[in-house]
C-alpha positions as CSV (number, residue, x, y, z in Angstrom):
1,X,-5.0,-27.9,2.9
2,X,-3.5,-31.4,2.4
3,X,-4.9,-34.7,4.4
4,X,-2.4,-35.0,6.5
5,X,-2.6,-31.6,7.7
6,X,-6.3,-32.6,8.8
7,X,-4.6,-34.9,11.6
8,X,-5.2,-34.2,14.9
9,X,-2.0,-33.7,17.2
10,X,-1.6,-36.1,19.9
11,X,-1.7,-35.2,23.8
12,X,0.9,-34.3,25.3
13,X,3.2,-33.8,21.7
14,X,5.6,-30.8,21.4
15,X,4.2,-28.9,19.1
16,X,6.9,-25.9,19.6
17,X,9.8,-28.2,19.4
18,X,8.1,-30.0,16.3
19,X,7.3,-27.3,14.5
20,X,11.0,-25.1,15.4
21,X,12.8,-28.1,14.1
22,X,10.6,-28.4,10.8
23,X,11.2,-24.9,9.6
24,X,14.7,-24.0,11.2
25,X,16.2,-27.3,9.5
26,X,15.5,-25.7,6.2
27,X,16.2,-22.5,7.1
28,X,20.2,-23.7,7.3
29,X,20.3,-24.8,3.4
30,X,18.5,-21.3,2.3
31,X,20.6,-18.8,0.1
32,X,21.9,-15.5,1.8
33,X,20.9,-13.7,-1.8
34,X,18.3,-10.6,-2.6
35,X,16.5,-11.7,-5.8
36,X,15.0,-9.4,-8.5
37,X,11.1,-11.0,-8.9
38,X,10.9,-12.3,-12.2
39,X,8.9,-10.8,-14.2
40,X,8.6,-7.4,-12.8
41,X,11.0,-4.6,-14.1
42,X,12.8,-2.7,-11.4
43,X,11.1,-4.2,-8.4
44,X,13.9,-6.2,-5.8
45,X,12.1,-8.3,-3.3
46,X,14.0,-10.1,-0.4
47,X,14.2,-13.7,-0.6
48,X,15.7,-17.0,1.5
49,X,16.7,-16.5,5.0
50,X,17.2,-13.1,5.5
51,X,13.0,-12.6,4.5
52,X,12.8,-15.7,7.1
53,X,14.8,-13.8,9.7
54,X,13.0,-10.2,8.9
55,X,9.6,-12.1,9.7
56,X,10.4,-14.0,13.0
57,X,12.7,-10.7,13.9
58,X,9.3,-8.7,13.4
59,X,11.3,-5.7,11.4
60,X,9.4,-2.8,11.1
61,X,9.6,-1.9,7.6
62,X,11.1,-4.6,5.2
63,X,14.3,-3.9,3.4
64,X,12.4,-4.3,0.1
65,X,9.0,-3.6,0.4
66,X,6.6,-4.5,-2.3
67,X,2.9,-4.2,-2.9
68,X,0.4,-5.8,-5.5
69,X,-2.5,-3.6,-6.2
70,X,-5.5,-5.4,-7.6
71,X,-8.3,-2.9,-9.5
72,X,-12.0,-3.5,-9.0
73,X,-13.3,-6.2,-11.0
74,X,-15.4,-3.8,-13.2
75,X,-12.1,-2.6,-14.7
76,X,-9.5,-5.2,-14.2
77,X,-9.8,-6.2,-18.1
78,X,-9.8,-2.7,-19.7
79,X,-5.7,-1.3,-19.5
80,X,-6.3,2.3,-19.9
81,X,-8.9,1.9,-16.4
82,X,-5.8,0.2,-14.9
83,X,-3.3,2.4,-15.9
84,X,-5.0,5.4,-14.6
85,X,-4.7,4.0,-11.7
86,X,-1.0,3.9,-12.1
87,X,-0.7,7.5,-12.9
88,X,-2.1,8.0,-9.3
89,X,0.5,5.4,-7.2
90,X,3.9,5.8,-8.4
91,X,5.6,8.7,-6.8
92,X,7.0,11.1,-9.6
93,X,9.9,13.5,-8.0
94,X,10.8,16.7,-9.3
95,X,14.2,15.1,-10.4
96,X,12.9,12.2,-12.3
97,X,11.6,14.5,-14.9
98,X,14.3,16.4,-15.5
99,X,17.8,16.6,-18.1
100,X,20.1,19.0,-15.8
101,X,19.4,22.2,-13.4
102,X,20.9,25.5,-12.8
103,X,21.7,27.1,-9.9
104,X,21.9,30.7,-8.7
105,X,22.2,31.1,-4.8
106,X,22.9,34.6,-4.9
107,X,20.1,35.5,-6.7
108,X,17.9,32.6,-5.4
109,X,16.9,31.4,-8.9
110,X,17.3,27.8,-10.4
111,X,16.3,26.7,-14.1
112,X,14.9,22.9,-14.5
113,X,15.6,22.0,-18.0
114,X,12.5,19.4,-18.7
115,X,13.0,15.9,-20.7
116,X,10.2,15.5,-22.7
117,X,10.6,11.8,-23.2
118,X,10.4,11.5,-19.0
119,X,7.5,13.5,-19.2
120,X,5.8,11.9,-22.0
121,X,6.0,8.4,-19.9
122,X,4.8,9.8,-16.8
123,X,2.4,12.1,-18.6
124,X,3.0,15.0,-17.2
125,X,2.9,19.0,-18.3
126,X,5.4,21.6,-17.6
127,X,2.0,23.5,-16.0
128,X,1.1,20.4,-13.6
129,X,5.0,20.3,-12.2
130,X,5.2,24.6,-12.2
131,X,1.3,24.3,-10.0
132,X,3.1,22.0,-7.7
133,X,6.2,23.8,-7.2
134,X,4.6,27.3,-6.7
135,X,2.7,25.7,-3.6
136,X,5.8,25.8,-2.0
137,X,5.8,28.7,0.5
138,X,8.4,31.7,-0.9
139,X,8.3,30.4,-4.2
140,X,7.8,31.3,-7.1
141,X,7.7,29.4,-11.1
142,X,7.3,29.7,-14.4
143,X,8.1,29.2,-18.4
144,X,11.8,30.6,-19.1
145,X,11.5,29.2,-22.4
146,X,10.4,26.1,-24.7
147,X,11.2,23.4,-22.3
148,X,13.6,25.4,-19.5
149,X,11.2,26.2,-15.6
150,X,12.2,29.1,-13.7
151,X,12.0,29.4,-9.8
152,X,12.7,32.2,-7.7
153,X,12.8,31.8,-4.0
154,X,13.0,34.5,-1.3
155,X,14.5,33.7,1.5
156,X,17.7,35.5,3.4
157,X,20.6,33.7,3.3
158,X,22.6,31.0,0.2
159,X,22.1,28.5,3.1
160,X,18.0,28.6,3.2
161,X,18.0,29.0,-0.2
162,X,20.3,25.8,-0.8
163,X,17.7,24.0,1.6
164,X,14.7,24.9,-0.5
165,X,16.5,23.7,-4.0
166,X,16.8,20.6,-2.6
167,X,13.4,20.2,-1.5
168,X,12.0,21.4,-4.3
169,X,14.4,18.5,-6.6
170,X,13.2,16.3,-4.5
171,X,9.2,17.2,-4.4
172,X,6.7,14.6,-5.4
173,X,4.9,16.1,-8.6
174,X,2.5,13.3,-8.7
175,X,1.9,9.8,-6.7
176,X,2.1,8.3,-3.1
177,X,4.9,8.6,-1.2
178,X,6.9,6.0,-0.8
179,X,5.8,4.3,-4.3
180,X,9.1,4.4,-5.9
181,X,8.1,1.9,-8.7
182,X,4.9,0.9,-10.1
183,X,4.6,-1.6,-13.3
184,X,1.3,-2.9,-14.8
185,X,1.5,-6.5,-15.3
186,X,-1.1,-9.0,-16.6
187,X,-2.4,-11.9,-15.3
188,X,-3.3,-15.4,-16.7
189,X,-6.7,-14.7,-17.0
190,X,-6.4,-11.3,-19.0
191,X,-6.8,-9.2,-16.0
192,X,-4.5,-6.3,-15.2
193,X,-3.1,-5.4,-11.7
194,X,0.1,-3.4,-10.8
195,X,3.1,-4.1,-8.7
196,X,5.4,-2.1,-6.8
197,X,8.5,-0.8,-5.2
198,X,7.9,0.5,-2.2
199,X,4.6,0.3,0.1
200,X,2.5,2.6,1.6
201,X,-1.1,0.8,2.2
202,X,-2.7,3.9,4.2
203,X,-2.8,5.9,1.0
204,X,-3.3,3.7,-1.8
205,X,-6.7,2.0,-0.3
206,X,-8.0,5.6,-0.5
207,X,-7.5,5.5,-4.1
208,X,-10.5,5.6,-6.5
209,X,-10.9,2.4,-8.6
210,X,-8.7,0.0,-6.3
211,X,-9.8,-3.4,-4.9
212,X,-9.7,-3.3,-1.2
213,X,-10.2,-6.8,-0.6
214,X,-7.1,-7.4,-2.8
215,X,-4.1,-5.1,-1.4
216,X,-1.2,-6.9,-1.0
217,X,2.0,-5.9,0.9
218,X,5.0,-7.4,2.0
219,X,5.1,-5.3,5.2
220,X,3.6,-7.0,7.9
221,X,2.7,-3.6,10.5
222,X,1.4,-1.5,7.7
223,X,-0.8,-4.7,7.0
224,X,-1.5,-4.7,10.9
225,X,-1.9,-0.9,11.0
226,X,-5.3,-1.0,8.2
227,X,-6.7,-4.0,8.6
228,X,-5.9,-5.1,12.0
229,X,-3.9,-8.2,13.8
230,X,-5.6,-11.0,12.0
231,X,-4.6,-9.7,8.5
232,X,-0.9,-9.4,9.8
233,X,-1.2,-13.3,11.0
234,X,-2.3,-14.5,7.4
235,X,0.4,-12.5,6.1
236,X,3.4,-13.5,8.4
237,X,2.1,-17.3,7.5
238,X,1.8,-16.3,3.8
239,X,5.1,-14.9,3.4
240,X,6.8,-17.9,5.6
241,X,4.8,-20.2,3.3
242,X,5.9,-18.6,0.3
243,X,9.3,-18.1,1.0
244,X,10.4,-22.0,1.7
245,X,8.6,-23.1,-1.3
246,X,10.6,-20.5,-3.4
247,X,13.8,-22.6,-2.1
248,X,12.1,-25.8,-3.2
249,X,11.4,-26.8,0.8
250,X,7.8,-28.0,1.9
251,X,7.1,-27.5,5.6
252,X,3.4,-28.1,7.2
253,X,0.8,-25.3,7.3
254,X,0.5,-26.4,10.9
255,X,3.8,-25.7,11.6
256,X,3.8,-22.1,9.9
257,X,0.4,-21.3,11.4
258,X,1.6,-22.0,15.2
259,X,5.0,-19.5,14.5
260,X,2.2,-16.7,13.2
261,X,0.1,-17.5,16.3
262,X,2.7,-17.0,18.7
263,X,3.4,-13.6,17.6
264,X,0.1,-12.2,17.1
265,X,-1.9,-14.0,19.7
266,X,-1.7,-10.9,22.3
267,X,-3.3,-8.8,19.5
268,X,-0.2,-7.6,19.0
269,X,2.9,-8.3,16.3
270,X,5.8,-9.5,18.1
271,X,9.2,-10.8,17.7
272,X,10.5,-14.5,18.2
273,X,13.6,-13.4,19.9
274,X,14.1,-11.8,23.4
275,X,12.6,-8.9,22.8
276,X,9.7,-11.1,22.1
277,X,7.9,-14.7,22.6
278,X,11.1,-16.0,24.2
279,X,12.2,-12.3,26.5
280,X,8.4,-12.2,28.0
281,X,7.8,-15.7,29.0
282,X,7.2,-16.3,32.9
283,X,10.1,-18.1,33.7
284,X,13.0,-16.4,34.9
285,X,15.1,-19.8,33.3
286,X,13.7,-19.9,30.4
287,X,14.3,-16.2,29.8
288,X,18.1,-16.2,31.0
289,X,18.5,-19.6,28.7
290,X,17.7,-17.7,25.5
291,X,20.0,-14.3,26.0
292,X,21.2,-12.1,28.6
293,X,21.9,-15.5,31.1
294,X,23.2,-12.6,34.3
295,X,20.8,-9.4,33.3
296,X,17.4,-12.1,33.7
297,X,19.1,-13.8,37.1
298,X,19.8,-10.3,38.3
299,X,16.6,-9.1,37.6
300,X,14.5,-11.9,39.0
301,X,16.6,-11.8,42.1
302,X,16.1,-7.8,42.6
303,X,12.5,-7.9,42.3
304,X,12.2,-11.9,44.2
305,X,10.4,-13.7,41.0
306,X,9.5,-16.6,41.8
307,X,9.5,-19.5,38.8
308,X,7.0,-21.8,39.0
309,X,8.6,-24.5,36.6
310,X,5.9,-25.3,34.1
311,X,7.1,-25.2,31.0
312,X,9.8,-27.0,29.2
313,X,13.2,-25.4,29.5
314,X,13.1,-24.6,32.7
315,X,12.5,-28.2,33.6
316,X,15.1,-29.3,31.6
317,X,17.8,-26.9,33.0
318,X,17.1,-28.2,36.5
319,X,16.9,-31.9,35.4
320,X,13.7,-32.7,35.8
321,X,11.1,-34.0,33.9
322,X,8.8,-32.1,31.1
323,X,5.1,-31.9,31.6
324,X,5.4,-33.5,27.6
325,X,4.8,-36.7,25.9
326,X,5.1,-39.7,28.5
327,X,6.2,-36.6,31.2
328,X,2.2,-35.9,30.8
329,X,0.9,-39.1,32.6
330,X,1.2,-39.8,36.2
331,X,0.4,-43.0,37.7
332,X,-1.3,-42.8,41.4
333,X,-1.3,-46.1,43.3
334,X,-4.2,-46.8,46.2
335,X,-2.4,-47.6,49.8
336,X,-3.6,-51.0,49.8
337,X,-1.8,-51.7,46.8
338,X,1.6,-50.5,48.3
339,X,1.4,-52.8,50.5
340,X,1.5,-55.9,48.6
341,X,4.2,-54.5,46.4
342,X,7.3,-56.1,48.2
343,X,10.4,-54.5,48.3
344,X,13.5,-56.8,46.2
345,X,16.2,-57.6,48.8
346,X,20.1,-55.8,48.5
């Protein structure tokens, strides 16, 4: 944390307004593009303002999602260790592994013709993916020659059977779902850790060997969902903080931390918008000034809200002044002192 950042605020200062000016000003130069990360093969990763906007918008699942997955320390040096770690994330589908299939509705029989090569870098056998297809209920696989799978299924019409094929092509043999990619990379300090396309933190904590204290994802409610709302706020200010440096902008952790605050302070993630922070504040003006001016009025009049004025946009609406800044002092004068205040002559 820098110096400045040390210093306290002043009473009375505008915090909200402060810190909504100091990240939306930078927010208008940022680049509409979706970046590959350097460095990592295969893995695309949201970047500039539309990462900005999926945060305050509090998406559900990012368009990109990405993990980091750091190995206990015991093995972080020692690549094989690592690696079978790896073997256990990625998500290997029936189809990945594969040259070309054959299909017989009629007689309810298809023939995977294996690629050895995919198998070799997945390291996989021809028994592991027949064990895996076989589990499927009314199904049935085995060798049909040196590198050719057989599978009969039973069913009662081409349409169920259709149905099944396409299941089974698109079957995880191996791996979490939703870990489309996985890399190994290394770090500066000789350490190994692995990176991904795709996140799916419920599962991969569970996973023998990983550092729990280390998980990393991009996606803020799966982070909320394991390890609760204060994990979710470090991350929203993380990824905020890490996605205006990436544009070459510097904006204070202050500023940052009071956005993550607001929409985790309930114990609960929620959006900046009106289906957020600004659509569940108390006053019905400073609703109806964000969005939705005639549905808030409507409502308020329906069920006879009453707005108290405190805050700052309602005051401002109805001209009078904010409870902010000098708007914070008021100056009380005895009775005997009115009187020797003489009033100037028209």
């Amino acid at each position: 944390m820098k110096q400045e950042d040390n210093v306290s605020v002043a009473p009375g200062e505008a915090v909200g307004v402060v810190a909504a000016q100091s990240i939306g000003e930078p927010g208008t130069q940022m680049v509409l593009r979706t970046f590959h990360t350097a460095g990592i093969t295969s893995v695309v990763t949201t970047k500039g303002l539309p990462r900005i906007i999926e945060i305050v918008d509090a998406r559900k699942r990012p368009k990109f999602p990405i993990m980091r997955i750091w190995p206990e320390k015991e093995i972080a040096k020692r690549y094989e260790k690592v690696r079978e770690i790896w073997r256990k994330v990625e998500e290997v589908k029936t189809s990945a592994v594969i040259s070309n299939f054959e299909e017989d509705l009629k007689a309810g029989t298809m023939l995977l013709h294996l690629d050895r090569e995919k198998m070799g870098l997945y390291e996989l056998s021809a028994k592991t993916i027949i064990s895996k297809i076989s589990k499927k209920e009314g199904t049935d696989a085995s060798m049909a020659g040196d590198d050719i799978i057989k599978v009969k299924y039973k069913a009662k019409s081409v349409e169920a059977t259709r149905k099944a094929f396409v299941e089974i092509l698109g079957m995880a043999i191996v791996g979490i779902k939703g870990i489309i990619k996985a890399n190994v990379q290394q770090a500066d300090d000789g350490s190994f850790y692995i990176t991904t396309s795709g996140s799916n933190m419920e599962e991969v904590i569970n996973v023998e060997g990983v550092d729990k204290d280390m998980l990393y994802s991009n996606d803020i409610f799966e982070v909320y969902r394991v390890y609760g709302i204060e994990a979710a706020r470090n991350i929203i200010a993380y990824e905020l903080t890490e996605v205006i440096k990436d544009e070459g902008f510097t904006v204070s952790q202050r500023h940052i931390a009071l956005v993550a605050d607001g929409m985790t302070f309930t114990g609960k993630i929620k959006s900046i918008g009106r289906h957020g922070v600004a659509g569940e504040k108390e006053s019905v003006f400073a609703r109806a000034a964000y969005e939705e001016t005639v549905k808030h009025f409507t409502n308020a009049s329906f069920f006879g809200e009453r707005d108290m004025l405190k805050g700052v946009a309602e005051n401002i609406i109805i001209g009078k002044q904010i409870g902010l800044g000098t708007g914070l002092v008021k100056l009380e004068v005895k009775k005997e002192d009115l009187k020797k205040i003489k009033p100037k002559n028209d």
